[in-house]
One Martini backbone bead per residue (centre of mass of N, CA, C, O) as a GRO file, in nm:
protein
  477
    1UNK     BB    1   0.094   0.040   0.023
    2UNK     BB    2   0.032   0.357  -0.112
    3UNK     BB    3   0.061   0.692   0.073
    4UNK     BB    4  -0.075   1.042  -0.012
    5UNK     BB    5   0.005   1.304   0.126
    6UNK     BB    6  -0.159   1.645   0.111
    7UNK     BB    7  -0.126   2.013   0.058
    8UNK     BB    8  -0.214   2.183  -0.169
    9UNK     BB    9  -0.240   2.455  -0.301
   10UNK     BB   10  -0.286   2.773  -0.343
   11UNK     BB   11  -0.480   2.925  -0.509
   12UNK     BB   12  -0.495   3.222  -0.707
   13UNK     BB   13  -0.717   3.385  -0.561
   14UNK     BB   14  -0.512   3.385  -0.336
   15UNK     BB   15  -0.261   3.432  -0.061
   16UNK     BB   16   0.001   3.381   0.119
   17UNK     BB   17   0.098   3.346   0.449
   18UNK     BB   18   0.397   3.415   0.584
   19UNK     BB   19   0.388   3.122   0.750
   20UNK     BB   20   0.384   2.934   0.468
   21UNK     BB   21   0.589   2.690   0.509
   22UNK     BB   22   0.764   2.667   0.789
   23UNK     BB   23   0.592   2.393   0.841
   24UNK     BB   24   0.500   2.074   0.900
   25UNK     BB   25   0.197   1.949   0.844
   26UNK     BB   26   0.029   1.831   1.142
   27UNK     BB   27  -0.201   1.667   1.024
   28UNK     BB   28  -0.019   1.476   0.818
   29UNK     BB   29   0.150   1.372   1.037
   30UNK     BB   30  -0.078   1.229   1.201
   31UNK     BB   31  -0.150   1.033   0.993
   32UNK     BB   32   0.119   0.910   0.900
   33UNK     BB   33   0.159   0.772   1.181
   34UNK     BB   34  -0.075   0.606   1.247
   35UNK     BB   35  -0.046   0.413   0.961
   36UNK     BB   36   0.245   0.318   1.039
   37UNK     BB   37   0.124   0.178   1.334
   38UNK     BB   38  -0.114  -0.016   1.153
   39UNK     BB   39   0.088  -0.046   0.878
   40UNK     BB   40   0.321  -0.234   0.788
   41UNK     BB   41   0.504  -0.100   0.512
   42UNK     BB   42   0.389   0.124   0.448
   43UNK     BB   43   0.381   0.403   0.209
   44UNK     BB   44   0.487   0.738   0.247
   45UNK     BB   45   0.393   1.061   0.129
   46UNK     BB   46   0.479   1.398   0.205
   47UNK     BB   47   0.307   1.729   0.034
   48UNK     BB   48   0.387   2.072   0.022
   49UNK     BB   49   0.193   2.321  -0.132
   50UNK     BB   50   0.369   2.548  -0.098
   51UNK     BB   51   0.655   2.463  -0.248
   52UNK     BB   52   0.438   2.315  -0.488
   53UNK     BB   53   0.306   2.270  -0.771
   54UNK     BB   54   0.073   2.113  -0.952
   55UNK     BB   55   0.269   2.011  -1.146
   56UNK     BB   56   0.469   1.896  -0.971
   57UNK     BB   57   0.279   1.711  -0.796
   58UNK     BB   58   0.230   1.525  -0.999
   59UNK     BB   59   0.499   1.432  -1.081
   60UNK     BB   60   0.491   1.291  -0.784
   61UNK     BB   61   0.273   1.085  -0.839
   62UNK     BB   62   0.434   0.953  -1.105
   63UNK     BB   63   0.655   0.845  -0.911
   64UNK     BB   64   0.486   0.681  -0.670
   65UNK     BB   65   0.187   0.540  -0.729
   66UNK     BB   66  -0.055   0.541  -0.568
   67UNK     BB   67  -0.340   0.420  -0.410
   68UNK     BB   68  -0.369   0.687  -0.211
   69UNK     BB   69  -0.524   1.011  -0.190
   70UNK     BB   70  -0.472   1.269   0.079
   71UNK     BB   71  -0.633   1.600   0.095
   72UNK     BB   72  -0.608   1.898   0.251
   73UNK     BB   73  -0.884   2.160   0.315
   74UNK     BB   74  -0.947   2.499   0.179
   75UNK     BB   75  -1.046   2.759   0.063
   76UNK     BB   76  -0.763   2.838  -0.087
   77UNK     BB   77  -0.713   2.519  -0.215
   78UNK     BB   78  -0.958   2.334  -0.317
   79UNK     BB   79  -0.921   2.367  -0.614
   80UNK     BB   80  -0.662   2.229  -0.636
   81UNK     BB   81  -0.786   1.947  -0.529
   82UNK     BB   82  -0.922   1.884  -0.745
   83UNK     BB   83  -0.735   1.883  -0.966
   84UNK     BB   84  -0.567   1.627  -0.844
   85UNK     BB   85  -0.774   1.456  -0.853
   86UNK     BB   86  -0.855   1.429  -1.150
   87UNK     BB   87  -0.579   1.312  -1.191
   88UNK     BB   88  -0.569   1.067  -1.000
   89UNK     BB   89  -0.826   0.915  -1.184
   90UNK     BB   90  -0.660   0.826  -1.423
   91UNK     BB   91  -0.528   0.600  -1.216
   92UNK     BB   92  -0.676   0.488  -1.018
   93UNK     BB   93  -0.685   0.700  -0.762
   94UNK     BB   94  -0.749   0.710  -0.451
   95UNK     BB   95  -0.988   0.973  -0.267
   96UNK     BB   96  -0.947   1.145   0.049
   97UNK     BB   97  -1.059   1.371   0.218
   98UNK     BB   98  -1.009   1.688   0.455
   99UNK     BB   99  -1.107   1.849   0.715
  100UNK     BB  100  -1.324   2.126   0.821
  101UNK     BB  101  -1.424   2.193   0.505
  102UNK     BB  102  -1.498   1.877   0.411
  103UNK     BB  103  -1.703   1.842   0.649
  104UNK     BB  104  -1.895   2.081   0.607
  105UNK     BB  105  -1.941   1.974   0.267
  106UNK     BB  106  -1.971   1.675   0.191
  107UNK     BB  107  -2.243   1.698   0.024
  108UNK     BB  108  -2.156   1.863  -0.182
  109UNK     BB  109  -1.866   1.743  -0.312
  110UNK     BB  110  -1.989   1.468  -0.369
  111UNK     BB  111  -2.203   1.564  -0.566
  112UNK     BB  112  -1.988   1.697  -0.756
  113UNK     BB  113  -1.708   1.549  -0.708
  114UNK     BB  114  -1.639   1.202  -0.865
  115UNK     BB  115  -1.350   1.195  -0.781
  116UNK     BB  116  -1.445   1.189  -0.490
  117UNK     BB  117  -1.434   0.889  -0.292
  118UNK     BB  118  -1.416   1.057  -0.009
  119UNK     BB  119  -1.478   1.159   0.355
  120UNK     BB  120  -1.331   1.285   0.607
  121UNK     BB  121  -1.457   1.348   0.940
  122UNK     BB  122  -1.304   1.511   1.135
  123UNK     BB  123  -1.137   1.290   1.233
  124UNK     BB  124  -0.883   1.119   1.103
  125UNK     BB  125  -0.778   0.868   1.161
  126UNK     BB  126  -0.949   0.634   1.185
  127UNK     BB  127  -1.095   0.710   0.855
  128UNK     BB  128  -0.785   0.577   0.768
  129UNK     BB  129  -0.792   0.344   0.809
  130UNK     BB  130  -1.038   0.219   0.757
  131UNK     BB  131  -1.008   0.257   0.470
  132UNK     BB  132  -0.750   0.093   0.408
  133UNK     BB  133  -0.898  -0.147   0.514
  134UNK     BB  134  -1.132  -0.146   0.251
  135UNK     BB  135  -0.876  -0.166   0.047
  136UNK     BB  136  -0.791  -0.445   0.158
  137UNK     BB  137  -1.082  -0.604   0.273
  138UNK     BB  138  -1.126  -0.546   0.619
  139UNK     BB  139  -1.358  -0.321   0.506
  140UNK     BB  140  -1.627  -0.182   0.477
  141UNK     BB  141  -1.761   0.113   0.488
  142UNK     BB  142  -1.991   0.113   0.719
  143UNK     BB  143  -1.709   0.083   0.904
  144UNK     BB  144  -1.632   0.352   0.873
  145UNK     BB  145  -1.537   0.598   1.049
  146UNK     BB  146  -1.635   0.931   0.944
  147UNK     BB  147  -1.757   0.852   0.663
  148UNK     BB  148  -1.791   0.984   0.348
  149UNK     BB  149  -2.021   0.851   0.067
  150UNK     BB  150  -2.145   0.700  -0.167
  151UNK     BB  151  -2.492   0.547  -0.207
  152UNK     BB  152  -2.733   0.425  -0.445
  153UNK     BB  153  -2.710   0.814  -0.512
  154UNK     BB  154  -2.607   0.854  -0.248
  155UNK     BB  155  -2.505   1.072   0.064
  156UNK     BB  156  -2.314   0.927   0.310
  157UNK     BB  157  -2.270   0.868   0.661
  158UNK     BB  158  -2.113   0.803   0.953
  159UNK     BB  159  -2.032   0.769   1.241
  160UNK     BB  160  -1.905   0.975   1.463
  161UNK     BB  161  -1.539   0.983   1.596
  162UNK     BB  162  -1.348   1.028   1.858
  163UNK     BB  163  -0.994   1.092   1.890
  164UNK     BB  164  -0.769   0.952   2.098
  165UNK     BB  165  -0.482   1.151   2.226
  166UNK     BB  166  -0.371   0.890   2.386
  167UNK     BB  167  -0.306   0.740   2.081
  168UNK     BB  168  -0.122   0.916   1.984
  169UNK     BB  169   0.119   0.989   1.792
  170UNK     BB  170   0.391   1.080   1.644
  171UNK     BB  171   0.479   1.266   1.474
  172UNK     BB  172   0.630   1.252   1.115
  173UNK     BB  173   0.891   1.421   1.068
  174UNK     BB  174   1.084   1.195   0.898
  175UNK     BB  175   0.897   1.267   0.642
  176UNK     BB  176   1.094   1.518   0.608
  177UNK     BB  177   1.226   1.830   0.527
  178UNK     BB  178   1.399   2.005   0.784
  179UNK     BB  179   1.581   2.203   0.631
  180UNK     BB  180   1.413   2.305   0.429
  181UNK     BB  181   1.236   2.459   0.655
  182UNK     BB  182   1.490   2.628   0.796
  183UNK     BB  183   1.545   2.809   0.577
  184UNK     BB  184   1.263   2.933   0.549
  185UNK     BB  185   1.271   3.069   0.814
  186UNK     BB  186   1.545   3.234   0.798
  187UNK     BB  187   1.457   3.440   0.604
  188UNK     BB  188   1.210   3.556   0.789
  189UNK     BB  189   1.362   3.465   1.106
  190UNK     BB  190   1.673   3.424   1.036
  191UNK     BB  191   1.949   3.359   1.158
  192UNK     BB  192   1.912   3.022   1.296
  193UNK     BB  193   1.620   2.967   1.288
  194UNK     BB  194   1.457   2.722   1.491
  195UNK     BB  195   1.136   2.511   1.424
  196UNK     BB  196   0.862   2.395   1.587
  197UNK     BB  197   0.575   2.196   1.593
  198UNK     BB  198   0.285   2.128   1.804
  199UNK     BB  199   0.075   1.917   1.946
  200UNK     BB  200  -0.168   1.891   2.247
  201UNK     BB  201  -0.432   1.981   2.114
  202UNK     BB  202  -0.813   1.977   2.084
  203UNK     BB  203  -1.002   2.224   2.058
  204UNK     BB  204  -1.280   2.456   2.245
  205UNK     BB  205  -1.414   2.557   2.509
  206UNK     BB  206  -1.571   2.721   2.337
  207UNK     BB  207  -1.929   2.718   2.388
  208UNK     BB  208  -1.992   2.795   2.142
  209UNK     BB  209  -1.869   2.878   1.880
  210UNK     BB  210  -1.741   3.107   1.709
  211UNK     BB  211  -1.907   3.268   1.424
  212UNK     BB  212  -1.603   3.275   1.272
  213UNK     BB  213  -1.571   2.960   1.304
  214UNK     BB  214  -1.464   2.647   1.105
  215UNK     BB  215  -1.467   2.427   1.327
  216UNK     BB  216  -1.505   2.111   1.421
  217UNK     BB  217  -1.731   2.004   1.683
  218UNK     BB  218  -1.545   1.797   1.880
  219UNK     BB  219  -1.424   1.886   2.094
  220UNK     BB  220  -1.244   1.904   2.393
  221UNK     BB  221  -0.858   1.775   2.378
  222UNK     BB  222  -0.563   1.590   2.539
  223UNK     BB  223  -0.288   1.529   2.580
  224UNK     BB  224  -0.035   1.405   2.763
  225UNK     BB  225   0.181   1.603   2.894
  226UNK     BB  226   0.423   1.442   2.922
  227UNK     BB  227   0.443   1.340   2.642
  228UNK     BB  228   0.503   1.608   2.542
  229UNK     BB  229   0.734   1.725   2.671
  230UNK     BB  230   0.926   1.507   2.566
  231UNK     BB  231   0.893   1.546   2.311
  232UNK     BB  232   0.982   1.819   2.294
  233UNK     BB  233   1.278   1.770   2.378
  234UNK     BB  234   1.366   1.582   2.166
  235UNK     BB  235   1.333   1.780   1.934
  236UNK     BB  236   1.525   1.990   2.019
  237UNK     BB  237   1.789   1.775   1.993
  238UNK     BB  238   1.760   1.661   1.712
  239UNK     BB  239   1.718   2.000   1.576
  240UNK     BB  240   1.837   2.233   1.715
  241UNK     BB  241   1.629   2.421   1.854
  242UNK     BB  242   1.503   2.792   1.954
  243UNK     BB  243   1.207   2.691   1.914
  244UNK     BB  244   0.870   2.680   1.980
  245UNK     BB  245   0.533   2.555   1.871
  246UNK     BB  246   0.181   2.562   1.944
  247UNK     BB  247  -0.123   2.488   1.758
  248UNK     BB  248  -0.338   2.497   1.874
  249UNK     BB  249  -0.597   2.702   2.042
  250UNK     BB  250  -0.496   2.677   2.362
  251UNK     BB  251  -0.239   2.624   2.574
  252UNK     BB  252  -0.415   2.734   2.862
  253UNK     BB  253  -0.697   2.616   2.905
  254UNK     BB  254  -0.555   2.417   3.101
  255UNK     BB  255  -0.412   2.478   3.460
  256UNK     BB  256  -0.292   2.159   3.479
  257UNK     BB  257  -0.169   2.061   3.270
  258UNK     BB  258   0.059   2.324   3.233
  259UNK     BB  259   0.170   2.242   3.502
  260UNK     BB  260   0.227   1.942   3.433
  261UNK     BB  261   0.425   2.018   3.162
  262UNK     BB  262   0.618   2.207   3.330
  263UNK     BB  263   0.735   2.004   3.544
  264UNK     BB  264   0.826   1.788   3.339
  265UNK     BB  265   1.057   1.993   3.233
  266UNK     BB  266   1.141   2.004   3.531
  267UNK     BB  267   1.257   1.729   3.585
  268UNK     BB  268   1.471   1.759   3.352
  269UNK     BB  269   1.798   1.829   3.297
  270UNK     BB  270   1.701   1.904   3.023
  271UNK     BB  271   1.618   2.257   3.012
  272UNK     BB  272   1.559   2.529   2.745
  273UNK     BB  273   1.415   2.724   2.934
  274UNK     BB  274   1.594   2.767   3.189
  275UNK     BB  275   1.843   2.868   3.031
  276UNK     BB  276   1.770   3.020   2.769
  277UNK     BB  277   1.771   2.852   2.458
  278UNK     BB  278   1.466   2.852   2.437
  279UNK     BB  279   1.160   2.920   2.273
  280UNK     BB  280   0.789   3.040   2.301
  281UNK     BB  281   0.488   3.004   2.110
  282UNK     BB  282   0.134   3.057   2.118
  283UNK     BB  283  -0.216   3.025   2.185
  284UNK     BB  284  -0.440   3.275   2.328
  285UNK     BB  285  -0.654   3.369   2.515
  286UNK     BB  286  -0.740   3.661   2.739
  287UNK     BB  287  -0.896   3.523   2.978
  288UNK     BB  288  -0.624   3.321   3.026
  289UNK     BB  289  -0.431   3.599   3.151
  290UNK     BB  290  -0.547   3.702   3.455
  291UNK     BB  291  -0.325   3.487   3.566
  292UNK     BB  292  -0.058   3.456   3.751
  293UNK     BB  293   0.025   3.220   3.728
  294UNK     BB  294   0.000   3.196   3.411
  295UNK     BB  295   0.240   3.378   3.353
  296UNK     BB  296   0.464   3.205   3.529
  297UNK     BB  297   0.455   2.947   3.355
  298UNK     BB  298   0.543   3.094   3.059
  299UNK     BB  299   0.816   3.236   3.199
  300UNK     BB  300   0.921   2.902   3.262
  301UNK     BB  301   0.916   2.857   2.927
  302UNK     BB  302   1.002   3.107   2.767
  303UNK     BB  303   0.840   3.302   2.650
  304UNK     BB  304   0.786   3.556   2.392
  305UNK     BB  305   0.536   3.456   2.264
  306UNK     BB  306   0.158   3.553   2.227
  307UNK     BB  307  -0.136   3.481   2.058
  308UNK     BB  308  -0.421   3.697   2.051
  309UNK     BB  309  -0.776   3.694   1.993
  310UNK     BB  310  -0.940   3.959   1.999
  311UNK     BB  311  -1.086   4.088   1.703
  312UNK     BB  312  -1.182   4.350   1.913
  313UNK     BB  313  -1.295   4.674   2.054
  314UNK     BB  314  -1.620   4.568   2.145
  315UNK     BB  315  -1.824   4.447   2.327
  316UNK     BB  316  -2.068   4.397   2.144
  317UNK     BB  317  -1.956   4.239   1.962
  318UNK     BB  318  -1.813   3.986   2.124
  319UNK     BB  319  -2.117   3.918   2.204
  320UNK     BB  320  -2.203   3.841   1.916
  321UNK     BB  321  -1.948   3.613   1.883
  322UNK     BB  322  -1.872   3.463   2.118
  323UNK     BB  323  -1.603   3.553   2.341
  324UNK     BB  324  -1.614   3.590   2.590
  325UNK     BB  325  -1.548   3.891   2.644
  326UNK     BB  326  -1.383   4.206   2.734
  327UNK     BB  327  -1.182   4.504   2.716
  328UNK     BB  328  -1.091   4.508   3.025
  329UNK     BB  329  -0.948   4.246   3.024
  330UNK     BB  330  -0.772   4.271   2.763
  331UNK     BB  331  -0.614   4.526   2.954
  332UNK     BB  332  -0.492   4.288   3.136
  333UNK     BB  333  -0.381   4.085   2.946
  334UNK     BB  334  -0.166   4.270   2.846
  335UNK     BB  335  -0.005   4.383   3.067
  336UNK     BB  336   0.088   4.071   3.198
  337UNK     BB  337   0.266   4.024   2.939
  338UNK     BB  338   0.412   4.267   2.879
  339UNK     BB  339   0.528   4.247   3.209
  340UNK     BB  340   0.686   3.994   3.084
  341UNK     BB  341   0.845   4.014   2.880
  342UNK     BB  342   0.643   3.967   2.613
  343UNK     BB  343   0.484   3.912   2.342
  344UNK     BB  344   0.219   4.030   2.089
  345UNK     BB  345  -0.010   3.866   1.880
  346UNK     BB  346  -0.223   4.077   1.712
  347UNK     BB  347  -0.609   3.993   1.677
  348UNK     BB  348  -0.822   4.133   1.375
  349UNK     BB  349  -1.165   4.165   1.292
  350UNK     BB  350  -1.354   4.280   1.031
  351UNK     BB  351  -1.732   4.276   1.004
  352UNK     BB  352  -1.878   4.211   1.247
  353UNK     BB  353  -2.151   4.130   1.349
  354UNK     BB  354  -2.248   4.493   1.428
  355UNK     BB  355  -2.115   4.694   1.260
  356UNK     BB  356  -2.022   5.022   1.327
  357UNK     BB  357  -1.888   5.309   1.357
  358UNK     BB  358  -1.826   5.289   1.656
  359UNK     BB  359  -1.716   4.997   1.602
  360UNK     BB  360  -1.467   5.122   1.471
  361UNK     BB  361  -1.355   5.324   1.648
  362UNK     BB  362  -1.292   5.118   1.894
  363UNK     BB  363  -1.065   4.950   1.742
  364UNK     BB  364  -0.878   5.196   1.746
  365UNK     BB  365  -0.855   5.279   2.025
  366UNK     BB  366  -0.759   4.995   2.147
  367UNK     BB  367  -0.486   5.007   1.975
  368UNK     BB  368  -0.384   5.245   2.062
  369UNK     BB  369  -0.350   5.140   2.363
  370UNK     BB  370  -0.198   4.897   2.302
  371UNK     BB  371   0.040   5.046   2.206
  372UNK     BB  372   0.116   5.228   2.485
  373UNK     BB  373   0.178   4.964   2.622
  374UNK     BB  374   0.346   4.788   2.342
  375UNK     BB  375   0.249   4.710   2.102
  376UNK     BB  376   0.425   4.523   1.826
  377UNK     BB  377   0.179   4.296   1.692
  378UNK     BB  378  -0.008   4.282   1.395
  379UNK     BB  379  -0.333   4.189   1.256
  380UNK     BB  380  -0.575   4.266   0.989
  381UNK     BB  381  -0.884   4.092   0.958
  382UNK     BB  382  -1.092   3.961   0.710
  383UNK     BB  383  -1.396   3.803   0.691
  384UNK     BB  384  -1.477   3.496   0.698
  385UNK     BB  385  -1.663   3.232   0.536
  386UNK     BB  386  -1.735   2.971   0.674
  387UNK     BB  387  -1.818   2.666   0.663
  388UNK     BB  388  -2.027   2.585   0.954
  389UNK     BB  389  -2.091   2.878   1.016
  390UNK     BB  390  -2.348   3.075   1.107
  391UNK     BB  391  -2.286   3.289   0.869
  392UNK     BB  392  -2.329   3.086   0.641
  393UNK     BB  393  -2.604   3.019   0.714
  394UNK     BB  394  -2.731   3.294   0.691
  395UNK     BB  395  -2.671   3.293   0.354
  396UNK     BB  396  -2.839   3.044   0.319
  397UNK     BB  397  -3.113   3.151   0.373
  398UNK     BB  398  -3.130   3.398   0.181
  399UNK     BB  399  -2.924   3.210  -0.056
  400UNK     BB  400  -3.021   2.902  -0.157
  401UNK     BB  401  -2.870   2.850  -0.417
  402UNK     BB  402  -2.592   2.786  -0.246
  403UNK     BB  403  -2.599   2.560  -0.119
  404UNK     BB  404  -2.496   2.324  -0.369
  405UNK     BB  405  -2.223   2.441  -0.312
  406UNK     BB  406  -1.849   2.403  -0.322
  407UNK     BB  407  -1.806   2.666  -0.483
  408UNK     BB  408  -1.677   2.995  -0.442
  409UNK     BB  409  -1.665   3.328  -0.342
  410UNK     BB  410  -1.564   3.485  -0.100
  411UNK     BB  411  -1.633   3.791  -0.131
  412UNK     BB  412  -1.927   3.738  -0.255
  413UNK     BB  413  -2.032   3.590   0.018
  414UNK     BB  414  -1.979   3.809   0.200
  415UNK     BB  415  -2.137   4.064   0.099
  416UNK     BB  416  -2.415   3.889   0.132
  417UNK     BB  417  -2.382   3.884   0.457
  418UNK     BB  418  -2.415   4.173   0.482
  419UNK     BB  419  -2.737   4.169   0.377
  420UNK     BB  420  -2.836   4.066   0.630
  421UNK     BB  421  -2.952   4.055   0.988
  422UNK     BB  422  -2.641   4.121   1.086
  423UNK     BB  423  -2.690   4.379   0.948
  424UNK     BB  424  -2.679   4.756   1.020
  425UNK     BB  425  -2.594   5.013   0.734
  426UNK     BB  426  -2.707   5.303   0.761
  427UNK     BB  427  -2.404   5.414   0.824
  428UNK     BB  428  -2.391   5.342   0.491
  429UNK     BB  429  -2.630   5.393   0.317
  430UNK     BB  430  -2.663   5.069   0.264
  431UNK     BB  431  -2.385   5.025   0.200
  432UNK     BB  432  -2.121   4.778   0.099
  433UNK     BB  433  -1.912   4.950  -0.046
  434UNK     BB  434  -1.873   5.142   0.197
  435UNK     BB  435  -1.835   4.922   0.390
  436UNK     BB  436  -1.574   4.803   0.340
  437UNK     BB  437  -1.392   5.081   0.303
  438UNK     BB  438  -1.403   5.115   0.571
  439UNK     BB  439  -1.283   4.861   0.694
  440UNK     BB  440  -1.019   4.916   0.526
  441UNK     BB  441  -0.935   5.177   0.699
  442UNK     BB  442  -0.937   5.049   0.994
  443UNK     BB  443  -0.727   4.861   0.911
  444UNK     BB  444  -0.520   5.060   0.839
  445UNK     BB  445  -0.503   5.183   1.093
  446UNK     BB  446  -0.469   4.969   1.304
  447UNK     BB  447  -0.165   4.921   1.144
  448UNK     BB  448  -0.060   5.230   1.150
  449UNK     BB  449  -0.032   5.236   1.501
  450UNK     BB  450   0.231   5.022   1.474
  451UNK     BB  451   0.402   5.085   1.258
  452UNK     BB  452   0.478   5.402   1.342
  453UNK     BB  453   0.593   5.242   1.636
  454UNK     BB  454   0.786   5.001   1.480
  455UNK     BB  455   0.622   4.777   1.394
  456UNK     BB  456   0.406   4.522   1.288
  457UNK     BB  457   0.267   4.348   1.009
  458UNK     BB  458  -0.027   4.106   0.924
  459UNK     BB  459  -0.260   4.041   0.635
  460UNK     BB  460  -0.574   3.922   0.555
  461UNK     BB  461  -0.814   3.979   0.323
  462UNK     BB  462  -0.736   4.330   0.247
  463UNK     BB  463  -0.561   4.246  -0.006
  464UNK     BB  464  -0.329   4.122  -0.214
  465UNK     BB  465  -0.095   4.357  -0.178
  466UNK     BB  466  -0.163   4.340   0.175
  467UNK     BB  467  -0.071   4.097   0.347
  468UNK     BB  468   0.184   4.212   0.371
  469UNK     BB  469   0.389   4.395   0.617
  470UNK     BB  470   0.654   4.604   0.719
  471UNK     BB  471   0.890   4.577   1.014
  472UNK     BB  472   1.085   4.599   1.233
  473UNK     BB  473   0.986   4.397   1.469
  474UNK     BB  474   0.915   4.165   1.276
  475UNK     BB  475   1.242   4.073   1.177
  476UNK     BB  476   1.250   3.998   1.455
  477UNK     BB  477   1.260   3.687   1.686
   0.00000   0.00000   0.00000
């Protein structure tokens, strides 16, 4: 059995933000670990679509000549996906999508695109395992968890599994290019910089998930604190790294987890945490940076920076999105993390359902205020519509015309999305081209409050010629 992993190209009409392809998607790495500890002898290659276009990675398919090929998809490259899939039909070469995206659309995929032989929903390991085993012989359709599939002219789903982290094995790191992945590193963030991601846990304590949230709601789960700590310390011996990332949606969801994870790190003789000579960087909630236990947790791990999803700087539109989330505590989490000699990577979406001049006038306001506390890296991203979320299925109320589809455009989206009864325009005469134009001035200043102090800046969504900024403080470590 040859099973072919890949992350498609980014489609032309998107364009890649800044840290695409500087690590292997860990996504595909646990699949690949996973199939490799059920399958002895089983040929995997993992190809990453940052790196390749589709003629290149054709190329890689005739060179492998797989059973099987697997592709993680998302609306940038989703189109990229088809295209490869149609050519991996000439060859009788069975295709099975994954991810997010391909989760929550997957009756409209299967229905236009027949190419694509299956899509495995939620957790991908058991569902890739499982299909693998239907393809040796040893396992029905019906009895694949998660797997969504055509039967007699119809697209059927088996029942949903979440899959037990407790299980997963190490991520199949050895399965790529480290070097070339540290070279690409290097470009960005200088000399010697090396860096590997990891994954502690998965799924988001936030419930229901906010409304502009893509993921697919599997539960909140994590992985046993001391295996990934050891796991942390072997990689960073291996490939002598002097970062590390956790890609989680938030390294802190947990404070007993964090703690023991702490521990087990400092339990080791071995600790580049304590000596400070790696660095860490990961995701969390600002709701979750309030207490100051969680600060010194972070400083003991020798945190650089923390990206928080701020999204907004107005109380109002925060509780429109579900982000149960205050401006008063964001500014005391920020002070927090300021003040322990951390930076902050801040995210901020404009777009958000009820926004008006008022709340766009607040996230100026908020940025400013947070440049002034010492805020030097920021992002400000427009809206996504992304599928399984609120706002889609919001879009496709007023405009069903759309269920049926697997391709959109996002813009086009996007902007039905505005007329519907999440917004009221008032304040821009009623018109979404003013509104978007707003929107965008919104962005450009509070990019601007952080690039004049100094800082940098690195933006999606709001201008293909605008999506990187650069900054002084951000060519920095």
């Amino acid at each position: 059995m040859k099973l072919l992993l890949c992350y498609p190209p980014v489609s032309d009409q998107y364009e890649k933000i800044r840290d695409s392809g500087l690590a292997p998607h860990l996504s595909l790495l646990c699949l690949a670990s996973q199939a490799r500890f059920k399958f002895k002898g089983i040929k995997i290659k993992i190809i990453d679509g940052h790196h390749f276009d589709s003629k290149k990675i054709k190329e890689l398919i005739d060179e492998f000549k797989p059973d099987l090929a697997g592709f993680s998809v998302d609306f940038t490259n989703y189109q990229s996906a088809i295209g490869l899939s149609k050519y991996c039909k000439r060859f009788k070469i069975k295709v099975l999508l994954g991810s997010n995206h391909a989760s929550n659309l997957y009756e409209q995929i299967l229905a236009n695109q027949p190419s694509v032989d299956a899509i495995v929903c939620n957790d991908g390991e058991d569902g890739l395992v499982g299909y693998i085993n239907h393809l040796l012989g040893k396992m029905s359709l019906g009895q694949v968890p998660n797997l969504a599939y055509r039967q007699d002219g119809k697209v059927v789903r088996n029942a949903l599994k979440t899959f037990d982290l407790k299980l997963m094995k190490e991520p199949a790191y050895d399965l790529c290019d480290m070097e070339e992945y540290f070279k690409r590193q290097q470009k960005v963030f200088g000399k010697n910089f090396r860096m590997l991601q990891f994954t502690s846990q998965r799924g988001c304590v936030n419930f229901p998930l906010c409304v502009f949230c893509g993921r697919y709601p599997d539960g909140y789960r994590l992985r046993p604190a001391r295996i990934v700590a050891r796991e942390v310390l072997k990689y960073i011996k291996r490939y002598n790294l002097n970062e590390v990332w956790d890609r989680s949606d938030s390294f802190i969801q947990s404070l007993s987890w964090l703690k023991e994870f702490r521990d087990e790190i400092y339990s080791q003789k071995y600790n580049p945490f304590k000596d400070k000579t790696v660095t860490f960087k990961t995701y969390a909630r600002g709701d979750q940076l309030l207490k100051p236990e969680v600060i010194e947790l972070l400083k003991d791990l020798n945190f650089r920076i923390v990206f928080i999803g701020y999204e907004a700087g107005d109380d109002r539109i925060l509780k429109n999105i579900g982000k149960n989330s205050k401006v008063e505590s964001y500014y005391q989490a920020t002070k927090n993390v300021l003040d322990a000699g951390m930076q902050i990577d801040a995210s901020f979406i404009v777009g958000l359902p009820g926004e008006n001049k008022a709340s766009l006038a607040n996230h100026i306001k908020f940025v400013k205020k947070l440049v002034k506390m010492g805020l030097r890296k920021i992002r400000v991203n427009r809206l996504l519509v992304l599928p399984g979320t609120p706002l889609y299925r919001k879009v496709l109320e007023k405009y069903p015309q759309l269920r049926d589809k697997d391709i959109y455009d996002m813009q086009e989206i996007q902007e039905k999305l505005f007329t519907t009864d999440y917004y009221n325009l008032k304040d821009f005469g009623g018109s979404v081209k003013k509104f978007k134009l707003a929107l965008n001035d919104t962005a450009e200043e509070m990019t601007h409050l952080v690039t004049v102090a100094g800082g940098g800046a690195e933006g999606y969504g709001h201008g293909k010629s605008k999506m990187i900024l650069s900054g002084s403080e951000y060519e920095k470590k």
